[in-house]
N, C-alpha and C positions, 0 to 999 in steps of 0.2 A: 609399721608392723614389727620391724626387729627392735626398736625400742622398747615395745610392750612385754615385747617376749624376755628382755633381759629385765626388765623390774620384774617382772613374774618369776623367773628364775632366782631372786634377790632375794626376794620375800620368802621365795620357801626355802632358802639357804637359810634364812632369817633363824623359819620359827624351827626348823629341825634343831639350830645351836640352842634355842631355846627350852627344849628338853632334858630335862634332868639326867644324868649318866645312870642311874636306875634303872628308870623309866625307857629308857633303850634298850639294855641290855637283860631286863627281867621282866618279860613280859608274862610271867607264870598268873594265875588266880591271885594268888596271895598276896602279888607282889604291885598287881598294876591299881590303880586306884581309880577312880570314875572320872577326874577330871585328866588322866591322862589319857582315857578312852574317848573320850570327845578332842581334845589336841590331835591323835592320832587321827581320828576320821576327817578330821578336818585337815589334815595334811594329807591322805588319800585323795580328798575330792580336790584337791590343789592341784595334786599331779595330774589328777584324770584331768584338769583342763587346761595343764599347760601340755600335755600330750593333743590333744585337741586343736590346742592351737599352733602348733608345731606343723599338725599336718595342715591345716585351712596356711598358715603364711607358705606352705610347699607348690601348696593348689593356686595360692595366689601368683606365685612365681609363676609359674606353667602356664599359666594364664594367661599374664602378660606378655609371656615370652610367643607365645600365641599369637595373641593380637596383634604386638611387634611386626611378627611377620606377614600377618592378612594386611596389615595397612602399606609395609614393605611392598607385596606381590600388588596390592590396588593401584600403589603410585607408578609403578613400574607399565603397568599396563596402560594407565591414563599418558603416560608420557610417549607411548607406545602408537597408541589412536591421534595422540595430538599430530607426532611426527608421520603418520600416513596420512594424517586431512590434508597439513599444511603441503604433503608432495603432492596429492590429488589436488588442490587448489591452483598448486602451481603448474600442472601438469604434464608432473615427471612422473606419476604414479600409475598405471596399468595392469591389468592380469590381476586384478583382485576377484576370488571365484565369484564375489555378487556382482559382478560387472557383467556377465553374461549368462544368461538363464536360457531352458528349454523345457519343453513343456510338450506330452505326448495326448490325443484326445481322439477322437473318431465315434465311429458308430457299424456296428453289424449286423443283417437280419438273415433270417432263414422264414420258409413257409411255404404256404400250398394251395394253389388255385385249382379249380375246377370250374367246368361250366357242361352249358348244354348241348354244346357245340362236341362233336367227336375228334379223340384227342387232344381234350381242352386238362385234363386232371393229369396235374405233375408237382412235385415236393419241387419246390424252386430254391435253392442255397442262400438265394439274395447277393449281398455284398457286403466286401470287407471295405471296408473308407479308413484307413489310419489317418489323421492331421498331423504333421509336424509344426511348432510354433519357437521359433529362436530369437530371442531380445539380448539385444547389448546396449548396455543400461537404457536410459531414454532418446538414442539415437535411432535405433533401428531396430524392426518388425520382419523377420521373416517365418513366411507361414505358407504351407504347403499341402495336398490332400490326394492323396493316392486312393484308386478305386482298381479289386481284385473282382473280379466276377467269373462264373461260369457259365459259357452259353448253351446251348443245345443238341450239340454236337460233343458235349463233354470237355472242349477245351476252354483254356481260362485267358481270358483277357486281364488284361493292367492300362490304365488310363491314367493320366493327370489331370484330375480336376481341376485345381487351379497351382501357382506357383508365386507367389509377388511378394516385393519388401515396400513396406509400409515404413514413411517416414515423414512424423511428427514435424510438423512449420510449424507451428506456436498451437493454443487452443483450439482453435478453430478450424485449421485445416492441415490436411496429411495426406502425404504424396504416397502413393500407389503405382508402382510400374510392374508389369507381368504380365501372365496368366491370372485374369482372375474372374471371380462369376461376374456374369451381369446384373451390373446395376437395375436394368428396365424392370419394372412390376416390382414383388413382393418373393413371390413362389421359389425361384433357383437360390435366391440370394440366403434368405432367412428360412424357410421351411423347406426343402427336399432331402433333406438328410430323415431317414427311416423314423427314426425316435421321434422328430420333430412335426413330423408329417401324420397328420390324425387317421389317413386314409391310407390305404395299399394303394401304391401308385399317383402318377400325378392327374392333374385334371384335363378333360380332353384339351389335345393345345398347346397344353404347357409343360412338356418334355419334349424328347428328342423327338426331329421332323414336328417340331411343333411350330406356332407363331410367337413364341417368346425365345428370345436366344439364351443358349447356354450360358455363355464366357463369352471371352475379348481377349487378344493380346494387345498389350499398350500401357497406356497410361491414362491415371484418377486424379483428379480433386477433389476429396472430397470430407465432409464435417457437420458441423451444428453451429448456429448463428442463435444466440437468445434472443427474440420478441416479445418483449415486455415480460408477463410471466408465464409464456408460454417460447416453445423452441421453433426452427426452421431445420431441416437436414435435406442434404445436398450433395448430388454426385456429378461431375460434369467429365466424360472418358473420352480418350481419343486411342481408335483401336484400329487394327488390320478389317475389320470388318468383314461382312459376308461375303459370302460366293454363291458361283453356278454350281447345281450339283451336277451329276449325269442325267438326272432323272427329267432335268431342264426347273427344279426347285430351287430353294434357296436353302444353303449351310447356312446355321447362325452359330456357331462352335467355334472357339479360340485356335486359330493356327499360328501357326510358326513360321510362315510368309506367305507375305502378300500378295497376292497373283495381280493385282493392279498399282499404282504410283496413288488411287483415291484412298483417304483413311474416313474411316466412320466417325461423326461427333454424336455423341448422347450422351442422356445422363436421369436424373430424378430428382424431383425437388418434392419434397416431402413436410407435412405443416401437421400438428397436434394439436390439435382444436381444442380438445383435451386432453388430460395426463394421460388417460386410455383409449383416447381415439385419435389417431392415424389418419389423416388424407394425403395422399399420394399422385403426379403424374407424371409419367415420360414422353421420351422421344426420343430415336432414333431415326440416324438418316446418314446414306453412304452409297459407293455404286459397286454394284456386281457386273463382272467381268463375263467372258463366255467360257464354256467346259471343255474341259480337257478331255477325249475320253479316254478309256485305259488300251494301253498297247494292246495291239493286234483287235480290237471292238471297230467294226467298223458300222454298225447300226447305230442309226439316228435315233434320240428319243421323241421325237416329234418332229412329223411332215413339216416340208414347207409348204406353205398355202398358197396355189396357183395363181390365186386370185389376189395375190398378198404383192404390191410391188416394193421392191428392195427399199427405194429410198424414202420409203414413208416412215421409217423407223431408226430407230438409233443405231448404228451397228459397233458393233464390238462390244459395249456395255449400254446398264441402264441405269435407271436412279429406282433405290431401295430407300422408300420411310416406312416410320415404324410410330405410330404416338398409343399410348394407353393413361390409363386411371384405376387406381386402386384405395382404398379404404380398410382399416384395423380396428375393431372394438375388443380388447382386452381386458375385461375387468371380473376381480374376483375367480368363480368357477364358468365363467359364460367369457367364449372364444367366437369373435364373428370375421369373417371378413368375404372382401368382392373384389374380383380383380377384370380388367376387359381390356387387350389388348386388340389394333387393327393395323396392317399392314399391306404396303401391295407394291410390287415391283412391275415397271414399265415395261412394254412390251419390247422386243429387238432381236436382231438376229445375232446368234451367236456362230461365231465364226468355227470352222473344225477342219483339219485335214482332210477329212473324207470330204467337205463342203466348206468347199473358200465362198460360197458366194454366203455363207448365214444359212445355219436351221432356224427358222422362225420358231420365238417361244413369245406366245401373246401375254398379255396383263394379267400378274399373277396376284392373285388376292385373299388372305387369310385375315378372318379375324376368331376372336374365341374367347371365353368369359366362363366366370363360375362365381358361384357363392357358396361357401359356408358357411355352418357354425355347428360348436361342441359345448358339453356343458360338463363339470368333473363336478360329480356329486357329493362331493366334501361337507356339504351340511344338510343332508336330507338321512333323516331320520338319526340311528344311535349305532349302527352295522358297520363295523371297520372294511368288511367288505364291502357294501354298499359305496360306504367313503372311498373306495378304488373306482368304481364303475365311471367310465364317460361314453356316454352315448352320442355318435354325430353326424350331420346327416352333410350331402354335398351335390350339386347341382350344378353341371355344365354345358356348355353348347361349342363345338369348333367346326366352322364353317371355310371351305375352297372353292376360288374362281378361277378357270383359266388352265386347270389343269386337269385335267380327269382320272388321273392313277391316281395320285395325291388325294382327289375328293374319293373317289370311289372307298380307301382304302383307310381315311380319317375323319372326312366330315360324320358329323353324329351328334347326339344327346346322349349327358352322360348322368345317370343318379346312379348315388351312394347312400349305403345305409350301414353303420355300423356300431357296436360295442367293443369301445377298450376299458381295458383290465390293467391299471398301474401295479406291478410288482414293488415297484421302485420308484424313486424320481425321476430316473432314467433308465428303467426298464418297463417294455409295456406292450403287451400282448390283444392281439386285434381280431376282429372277428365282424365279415363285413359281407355286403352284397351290393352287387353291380348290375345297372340294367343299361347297356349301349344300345342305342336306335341309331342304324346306320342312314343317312338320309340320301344315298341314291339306291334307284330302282332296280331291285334285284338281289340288293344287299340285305340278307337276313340280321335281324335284331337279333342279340344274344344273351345271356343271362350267364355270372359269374360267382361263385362264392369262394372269397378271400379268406386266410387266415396268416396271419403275422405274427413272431417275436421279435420284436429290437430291441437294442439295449446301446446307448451313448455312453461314451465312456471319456 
């Protein structure tokens, strides 16, 4: 480029000597003549385009000078990455910020029940559930879920739903120790969170004082195993397991010690017949201890039976199983599932300060089931509102033997009728009716209608 420029500069050094000393100095009418009028312009347009190029070889400079540098600042950074992989390779390398992530999530509702029952219509707050989820790189999982409620008295509860770190053994399986929900069934694990849950409330049974347990404390095994071209998934828990309540029932809720030296083994093995169909069964089984009651309580929750001799029964504890089956159809806008759990704890006497010799609690027996299914109208007709609507209906039964506060006060039949309203993909507004048929004598049937907002987050 600066070669060009100096034969250009030459050339019109050239032709300007080439001009007659006339011809320079007398550019009057009279004086210039027509071929020094073409010389001239021709040495105008000369200059216009060594001016021209004068500025393109300046821009070319800048340019390069430019580039120079982008490929300076690229090497410098590659040599940069190079010497962080080789110290993480070697590992001398830690506290890089992608080495530890967190991640906030949950779900909220508010809403309002009524019924035909007097004193049944109240705006209910619902619950606040924050999740906390902490990863440091691919070694470890910890995740965590807090529930804020308010009861009815006006003051507000705070729970720990679950608490555990998850940690990755190869593809297939990942160690689980905590607080965490129960594996048994479908329902606590994957749908009880509001948003996720088609109905207000759970199915009779399977919530709290229900026959599905909440949580466990302990430890998982748990994964996915491929079968040919379909999968296996597997949960195998060893936990603190249940207890005696006061009531002479069974806790199924994760504590934080163990009132006996037995721990619970259960778990779920779970097969997909199809990509959208789910077959599932459990089991659980462990032993319940006798209850404690609260200082200064000195009333029994259950006679001993006169007729009841002491050593026909287990004393001190008993043995708790637990098996069920459940099933998933997922596909498209059509949600089905079934879920049946049964359980029954051994009769025995449980031992108390007010009564060293055993309050007799005989063979306690719960079983309970439901079926649903929803449908999200995403292709019926051309109505974007339409396209929000899910209509979905829900049908259960929770059956008790052995205890009579307990049946009096949950056995029943439970239908569900309701319309949800997706605002969002995670927000979704509910509108439902309830019909419980209580199944002992004297217990009125009662009629409910629900209305929901959640929102997951």
């Amino acid at each position: 480029m600066k070669k060009t420029l100096f034969l250009t500069s030459a050339i019109a050094v050239i032709l300007l000597g080439a001009i007659p000393a006339e011809a320079q100095t007398n550019t009057s009418a009279e004086g210039v003549s027509s071929a020094n009028q073409a010389l001239l312009a021709r040495i105008e347009k000369l200059e216009a385009e060594l001016i021209a190029l004068r500025t393109s070889v300046q821009q070319s400079a800048q340019t390069a000078s430019a580039a120079k540098e982008t490929a300076q600042n690229a090497a410098k950074t590659v040599r940069t990455v190079q010497k962080l992989a080789k110290a993480g390779a070697a590992g001398a390398y830690s506290g890089a910020p992608s080495d530890a992530k967190w991640h906030l999530a949950g779900y909220a509702d508010v809403g309002f029940v009524g019924g035909d029952m007097p004193g049944q219509d109240s705006f209910v707050t619902g619950k606040f559930n924050p999740g906390f989820h902490f990863q440091y790189k691919d070694l470890l999982i910890f995740e965590s879920e807090l529930e804020f409620s308010t009861t009815s008295d006006g003051a507000t509860t705070t729970e720990l739903e679950y608490s555990q770190f998850d940690i990755p053994i190869n593809d297939y399986v990942t160690l689980v120790a905590g607080k965490y929900l129960s594996p048994i069934g479908q329902f606590q694990e994957r749908l009880h969170p509001s948003w996720i849950n088609r109905i207000q409330g759970a199915p009779a049974g399977f919530g709290h004082d229900g026959v599905q347990p909440t949580s466990d404390t302990g430890v998982q095994l748990r994964g996915t195993v491929p079968v040919g071209k379909t999968r296996l998934t597997y949960t195998v828990a060893l936990g603190n397991g249940p207890q005696t309540t006061f009531e002479g029932g069974v806790k199924l809720e994760g504590v934080g010690n163990d009132d006996n030296s037995n721990k619970s083994l259960g778990g779920r093995l779970g097969f997909f017949a199809l990509p959208y169909l789910e077959l599932g069964g459990s089991y659980l089984t462990g032993k319940v201890s006798g209850y404690a009651p609260p200082v200064g309580h000195e009333e029994a929750p259950v006679t001993i039976a006169a007729d009841v001799p002491v050593g026909s029964f287990a004393q001190d504890n008993a043995r708790y199983t637990l098996w069920g089956m459940d099933a998933a159809y997922t596909k498209g806008a059509l949600a089905a599932r079934f879920e049946y759990l049964n359980s029954h704890r051994a009769a025995f006497f449980s031992p108390t300060a007010d009564a060293p010799a055993g309050i007799f609690l005989p063979r306690l027996g719960m079983k309970a089931w439901y079926g649903q299914a929803s449908y999200r109208m995403s292709n019926v007709g051309s109505s974007d509102f339409i396209h929000n609507l899910e209509p979905v209906v829900r049908y259960g039964e929770f059956r008790i033997t052995g205890h009579d506060v307990l049946r009096e006060e949950n056995a029943q039949n439970r239908f569900n009728v309701g319309l949800n309203y997706w605002l969002a993909p995670t927000i979704v507004t509910k509108a439902g009716l309830e019909w419980r048929d209580f199944k002992v004598a004297g217990v009125p049937s009662e009629t409910l209608y629900q209305f929901q907002i959640a929102y997951g987050f």
